[in-house]
N, C-alpha and C positions, 0 to 999 in steps of 0.2 A: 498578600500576593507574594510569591516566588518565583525567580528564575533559575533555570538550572543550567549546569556547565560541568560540562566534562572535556577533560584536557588531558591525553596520551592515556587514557585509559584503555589497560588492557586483563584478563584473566584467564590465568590459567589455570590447571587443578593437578593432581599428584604425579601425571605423566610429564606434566612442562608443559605440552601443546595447549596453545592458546587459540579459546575459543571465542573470544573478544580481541582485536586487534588493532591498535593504533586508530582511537576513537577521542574526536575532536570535536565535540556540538553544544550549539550552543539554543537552552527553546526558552523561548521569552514569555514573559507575563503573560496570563490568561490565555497563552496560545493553547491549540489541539496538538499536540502532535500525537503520529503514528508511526512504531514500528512495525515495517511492516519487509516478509522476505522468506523463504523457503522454508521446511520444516528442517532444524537442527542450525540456523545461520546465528541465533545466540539472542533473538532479542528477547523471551524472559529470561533471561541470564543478564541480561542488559538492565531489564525493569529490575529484578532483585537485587541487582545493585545501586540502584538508584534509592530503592524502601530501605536497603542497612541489611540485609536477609542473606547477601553475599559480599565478601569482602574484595575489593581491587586489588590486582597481583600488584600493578603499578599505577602511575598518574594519579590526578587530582577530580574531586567533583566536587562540586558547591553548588548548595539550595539556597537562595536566596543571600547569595555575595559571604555564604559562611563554608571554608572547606570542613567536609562534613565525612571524613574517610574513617575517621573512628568514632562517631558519634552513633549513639544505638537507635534503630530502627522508632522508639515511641517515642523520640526527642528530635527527629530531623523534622515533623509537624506537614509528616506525608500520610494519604491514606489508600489502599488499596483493596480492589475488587479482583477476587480470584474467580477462578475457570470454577472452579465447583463449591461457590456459594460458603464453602464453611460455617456456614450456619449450627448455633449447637439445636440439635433435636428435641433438648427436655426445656425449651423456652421459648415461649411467647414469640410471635413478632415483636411486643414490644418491648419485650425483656434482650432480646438480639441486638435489639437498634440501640439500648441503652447501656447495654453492658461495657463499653469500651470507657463510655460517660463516670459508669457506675467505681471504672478499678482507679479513673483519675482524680475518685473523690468529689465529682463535681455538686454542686448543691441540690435536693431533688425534684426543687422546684423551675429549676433551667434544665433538667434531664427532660422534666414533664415537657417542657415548651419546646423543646429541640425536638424530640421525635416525635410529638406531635404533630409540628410545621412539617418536619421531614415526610410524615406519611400522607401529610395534604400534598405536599407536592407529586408523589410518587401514587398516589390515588392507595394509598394503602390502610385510611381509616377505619374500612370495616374490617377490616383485616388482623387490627392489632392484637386479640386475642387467640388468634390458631396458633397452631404451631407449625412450624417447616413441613410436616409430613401433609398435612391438609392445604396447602400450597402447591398451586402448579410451579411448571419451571420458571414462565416467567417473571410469577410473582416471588420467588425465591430470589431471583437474581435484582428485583426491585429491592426488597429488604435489604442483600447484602449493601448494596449502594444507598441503600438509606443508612446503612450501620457505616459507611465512610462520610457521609455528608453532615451526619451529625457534630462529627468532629472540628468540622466547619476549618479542614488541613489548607495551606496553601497549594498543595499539589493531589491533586488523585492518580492515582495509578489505575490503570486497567489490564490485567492480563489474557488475553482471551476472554472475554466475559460471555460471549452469545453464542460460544462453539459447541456449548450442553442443549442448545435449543433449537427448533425445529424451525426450517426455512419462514414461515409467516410471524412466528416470535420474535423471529431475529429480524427480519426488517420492525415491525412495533418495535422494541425496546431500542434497536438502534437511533429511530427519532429522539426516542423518551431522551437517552444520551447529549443528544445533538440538543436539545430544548434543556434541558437543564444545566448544559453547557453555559450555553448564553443568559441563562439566568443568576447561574454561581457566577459572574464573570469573572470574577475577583481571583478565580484558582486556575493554576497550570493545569491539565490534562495530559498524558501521557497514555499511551493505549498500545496494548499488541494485537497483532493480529495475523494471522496468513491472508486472510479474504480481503482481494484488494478492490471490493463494492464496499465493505464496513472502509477500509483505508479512506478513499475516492470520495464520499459522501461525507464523512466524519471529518478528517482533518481540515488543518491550517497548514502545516508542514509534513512531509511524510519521509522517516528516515528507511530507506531500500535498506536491506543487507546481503551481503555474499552470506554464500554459505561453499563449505571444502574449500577446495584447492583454490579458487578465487581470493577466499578469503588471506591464505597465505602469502600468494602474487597480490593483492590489490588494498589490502586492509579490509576490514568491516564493513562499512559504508560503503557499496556503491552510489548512490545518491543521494541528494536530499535538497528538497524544494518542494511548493506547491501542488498538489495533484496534477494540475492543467501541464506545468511544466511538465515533469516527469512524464505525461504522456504525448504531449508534442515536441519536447526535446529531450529526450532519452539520451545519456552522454555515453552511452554505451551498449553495445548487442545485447546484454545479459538485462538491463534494464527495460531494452523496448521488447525485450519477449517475456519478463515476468507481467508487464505493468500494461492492462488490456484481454480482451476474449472476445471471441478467438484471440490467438498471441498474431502477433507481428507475421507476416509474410516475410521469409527470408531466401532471398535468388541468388546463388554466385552467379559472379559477372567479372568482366575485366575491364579497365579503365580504357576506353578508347581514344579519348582528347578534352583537354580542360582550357579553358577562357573565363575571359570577365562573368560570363553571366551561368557558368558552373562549370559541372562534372557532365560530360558523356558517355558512359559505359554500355557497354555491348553483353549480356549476357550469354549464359555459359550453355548448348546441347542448341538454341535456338536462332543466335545470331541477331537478335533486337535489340534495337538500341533506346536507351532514357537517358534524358537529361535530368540529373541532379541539382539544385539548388545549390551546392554546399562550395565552399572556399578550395580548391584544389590543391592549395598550399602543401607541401610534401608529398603530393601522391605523382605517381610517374604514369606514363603510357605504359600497358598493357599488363600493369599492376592487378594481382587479386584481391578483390573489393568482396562486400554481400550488400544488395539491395535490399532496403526493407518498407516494407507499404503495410498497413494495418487494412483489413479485409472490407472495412466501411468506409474506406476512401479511395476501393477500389470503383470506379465506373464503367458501367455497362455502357459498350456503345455501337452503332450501325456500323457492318462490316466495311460499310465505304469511307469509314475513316482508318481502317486497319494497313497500315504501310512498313515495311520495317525501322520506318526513320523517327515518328511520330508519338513513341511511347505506347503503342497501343499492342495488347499483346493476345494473341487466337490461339485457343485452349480446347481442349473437350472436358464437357463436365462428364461429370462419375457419379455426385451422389447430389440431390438438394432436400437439404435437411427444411422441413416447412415448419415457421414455429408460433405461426400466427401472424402477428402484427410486422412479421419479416422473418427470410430465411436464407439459411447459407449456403449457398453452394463451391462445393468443392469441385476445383476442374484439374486435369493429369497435368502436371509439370513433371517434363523430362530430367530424367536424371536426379530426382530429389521428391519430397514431402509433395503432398497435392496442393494447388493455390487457393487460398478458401478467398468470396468476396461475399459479400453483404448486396442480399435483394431486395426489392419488395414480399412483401407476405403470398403477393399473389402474381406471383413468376412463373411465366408457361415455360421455361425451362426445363427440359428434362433430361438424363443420363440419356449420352451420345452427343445431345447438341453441340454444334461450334459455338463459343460465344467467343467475344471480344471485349478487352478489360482497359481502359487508358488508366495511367499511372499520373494521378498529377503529380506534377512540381512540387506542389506547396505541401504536400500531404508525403513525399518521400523521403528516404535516411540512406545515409550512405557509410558503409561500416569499413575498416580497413583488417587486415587479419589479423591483429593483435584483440581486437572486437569493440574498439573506441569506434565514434559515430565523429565524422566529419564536420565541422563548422558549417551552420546555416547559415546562406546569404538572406535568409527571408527574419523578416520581424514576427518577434511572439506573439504579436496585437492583431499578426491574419488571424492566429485562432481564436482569437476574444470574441 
């Protein structure tokens, strides 16, 4: 078992600018975690400095309570699954699974029993005689991860592993993942990814990253917590529109009047008012706010509850997208992006309609214009 820690680690490369910044985390025993965050925000540049592949401009990391800043990649007792399999082509499946066994000298009758066990787990028995090229994708990317499991490392790494493979692969192997997880328990997990379905289902803790000029203003990390978390309290506007699909619904609005039991803001071309849940602390009357609602907590409801005072807000749709088992409809929002909400699959809605949308409470964000998210008066345990 390992745990890993990183402390003020940062990296840069020959221009100076630092594409790692002021990174502070800590993932515990057997946990999952996932990097997860825009294309170019740094997290395989994060993983390859965690396998020894790339060096820290500055700060400390430690695998398992030992700082390991110049220790080389086949002695920190990590192991790693890349984006394109790295498989050699002139070897067996079982010759792939054993070769890492074969250069540490290991004996050849524990080689035989490790990738043996390894290919019963990964359903890869019949298999151990082809080669790479006679393997579909997703049995290539089983192997690679049988050639780290054999090593039987305190930590795996994962870099994009499912991003070579086709939407029904990649949910299959993503379980395989998740089920092997809890049977290795014994190992840390570490996984990149952009696709925030592999993040959401996969992890234990999930690390967001900026990426640009955030990253300059904010450090690396935008968040890090729980999936549930990160998507019912987003600590920030850049957070609650990566993390979600549709992204976040976002409305300017001005702060109308704050009390005990929250915020009141008035938005912006229409003149309706919502109450916000959130702590008022710092914010003043008639302050530039952005309201944000996620489009499945948006609800449909009978025009006789549409008042301007009531949260409830009267729209025209434009397009409904039908996707089966449910569909989105997008309605005109003045002065800004269209409002997307979440239907039934079989919504007689059609372009033109009025409809009418209440905003709940418990399901709103309230952003200020630096793009932080306001304090919740409500407990995380509504969303359990």
């Amino acid at each position: 078992m390992a745990s890993i820690s990183l402390r003020g680690v940062q990296k840069a490369y020959g221009d100076g600018a630092l594409v790692i910044r002021d990174v502070d985390l800590e993932i515990g025993e057997n946990e999952f975690c996932v990097f997860l965050g825009p294309s170019g925000c740094g997290k395989s540049t994060l993983l390859r400095m965690i396998a020894g592949l790339e060096d820290l401009t500055e700060g400390d990391l430690s695998i398992g309570g030992r700082i390991v800043n110049d220790v080389p990649s086949a002695q920190r007792g990590v192991a790693m699954v890349f984006q394109s399999y790295a498989l050699f082509p002139h070897m067996t499946v079982y010759e792939n699974m054993a070769f890492g066994l074969k250069l540490a000298r290991t004996p050849k009758d524990e080689i035989d029993r490790k990738v043996r066990e390894a290919a019963r787990i990964l359903q890869l028995e019949a298999l151990l005689e082809r080669r790479p090229k006679a393997l579909s994708g997703g049995q290539r990317q089983r192997v690679a991860i049988g050639r780290a499991i054999v090593r039987e490392p305190g930590v795996f790494l994962f870099d994009e592993p499912l991003s070579n493979l086709d939407a029904t692969l990649r949910g299959q192997t993503r379980i395989e993942i998740a089920r092997l997880h809890k049977q290795f328990a014994t190992a840390s997990v570490v996984y990149v990814t952009h696709d925030q379905i592999e993040a959401m289902t996969l992890a234990d803790k999930i690390v967001l990253l900026h990426a640009g000029k955030d990253t300059e203003r904010y450090g690396s990390i935008a968040q890090i917590g729980a999936p549930l978390e990160l998507y019912h309290r987003p600590r920030s506007r850049f957070v609650a529109g990566f993390i979600g699909s549709p992204r976040m619904n976002f409305l300017p609005a001005r702060v109308t009047s704050i009390d005990p039991q929250g915020v009141i803001v008035s938005l912006d071309h229409t003149g309706e008012n919502v109450r916000v849940p959130v702590n008022g602390e710092g914010l003043q009357a008639a302050q530039p706010v952005t309201l944000g609602v996620r489009p499945e907590h948006l609800e449909f409801v009978d025009a006789s509850f549409a008042t301007p005072d009531n949260g409830v807000l009267t729209r025209t749709v434009s397009l409904v997208e039908q996707l089966g088992e449910h569909s989105y409809v997008h309605l005109d929002q003045p002065g800004g992006a269209a409002l997307i909400a979440k239907a039934p699959g079989d919504t007689r809605l059609a372009p033109g309609d009025r409809a009418h949308l209440r905003v709940p409470r418990h399901a709103s964000h309230l952003f200020t214009e630096d793009g932080f998210a306001a304090a919740s008066l409500e407990s995380v345990e509504h969303y359990a």
